[in-house]
N, C-alpha and C positions, 0 to 999 in steps of 0.2 A: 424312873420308869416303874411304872406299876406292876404290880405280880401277873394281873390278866396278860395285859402286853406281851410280858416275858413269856408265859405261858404260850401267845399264839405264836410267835417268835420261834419258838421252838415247835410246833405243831407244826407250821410250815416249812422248816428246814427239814422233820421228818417225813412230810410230804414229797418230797425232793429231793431225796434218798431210799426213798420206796421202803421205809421202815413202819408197817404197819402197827408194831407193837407201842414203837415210841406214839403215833398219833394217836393209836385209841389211850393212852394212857391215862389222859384227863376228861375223856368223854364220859357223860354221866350213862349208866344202864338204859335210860330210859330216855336218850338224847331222838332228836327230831331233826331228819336233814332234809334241806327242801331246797333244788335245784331248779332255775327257770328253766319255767316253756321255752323249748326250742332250740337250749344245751345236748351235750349229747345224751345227758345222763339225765334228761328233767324227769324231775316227779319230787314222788316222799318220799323219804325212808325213815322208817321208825326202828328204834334199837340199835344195839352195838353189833346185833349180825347181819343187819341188813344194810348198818356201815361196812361192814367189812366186805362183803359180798361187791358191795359198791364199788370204792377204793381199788380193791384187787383188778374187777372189772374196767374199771378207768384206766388204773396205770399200765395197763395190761397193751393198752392204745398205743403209750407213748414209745417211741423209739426213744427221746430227750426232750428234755426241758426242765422250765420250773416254774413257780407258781411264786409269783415273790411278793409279800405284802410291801406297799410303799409310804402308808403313812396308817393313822390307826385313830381313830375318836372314840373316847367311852365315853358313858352317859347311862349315870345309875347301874344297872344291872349288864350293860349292851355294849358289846365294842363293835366299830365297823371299820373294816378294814381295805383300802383301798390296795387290789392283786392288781400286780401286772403278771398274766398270763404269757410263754414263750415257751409251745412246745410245736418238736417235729412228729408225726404220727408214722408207728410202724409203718414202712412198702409207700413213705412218701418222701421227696424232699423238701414239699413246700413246709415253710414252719408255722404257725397259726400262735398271731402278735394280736395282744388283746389287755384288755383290762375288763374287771369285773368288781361290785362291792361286794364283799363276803360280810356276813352279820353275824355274830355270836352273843346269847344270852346265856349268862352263866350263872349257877346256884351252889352254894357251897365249894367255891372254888372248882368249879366242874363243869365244862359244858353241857350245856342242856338244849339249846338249839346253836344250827349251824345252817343259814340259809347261804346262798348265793343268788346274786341279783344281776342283770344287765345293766341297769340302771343305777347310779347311785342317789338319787333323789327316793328312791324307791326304796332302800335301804334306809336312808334317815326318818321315811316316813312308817316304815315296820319301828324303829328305834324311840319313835317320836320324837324326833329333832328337826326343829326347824329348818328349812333347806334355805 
């Protein structure tokens, strides 16, 4: 397994123990997150405090869940990461079951973008990999 891999691996497990220090740990200063149209969180975020701000705000939502990568392709600088989403939201019981592709481009060992996508064709075409 490769060091990125491992790397998201553990980004998502710290995601899903609401450990904000472990996730930013390999983000680079200058990382780029870009959430689709129509998420709850869509938009840009640029930087490590407009991650943070984020994140906080997101998991702030959840009563439970988690965000579980299910399989993973890299390609040159890019992994994409096929999440199955499973969380329940604060003052709800319905649980909101989902998949999404997450895309990571990393530099020096260090995330540098982090999109999320609806679509996974859409992610391998940010990736430029043939679908």
């Amino acid at each position: 397994m490769s060091t990125r891999i491992e790397l998201l691996k553990q980004f998502f497990a710290a995601i899903n123990r609401n450990d904000l220090q472990a996730v930013i740990k390999d983000l680079d200063a200058d990382l780029w997150r870009v959430e689709f149209e129509g998420s709850p969180n869509g938009g840009t975020y640029r930087g490590i405090a407009e991650f943070q701000e984020l994140f906080v705000k997101a998991r702030a939502t959840w009563a439970e869940g988690t965000c579980s990568p299910e399989s993973f392709l890299e390609s040159d600088d890019k992994v994409i990461v096929d999440t199955h989403v499973h969380v329940r939201l604060q003052g709800s019981t319905e649980w909101i079951d989902g998949r999404v592709a997450d895309a990571f481009k990393f530099r020096d060992g260090r995330i540098v973008e982090f999109h999320s996508f609806d679509d996974r064709a859409k992610a391998l075409k940010w990736a430029g990999i043939a679908g």
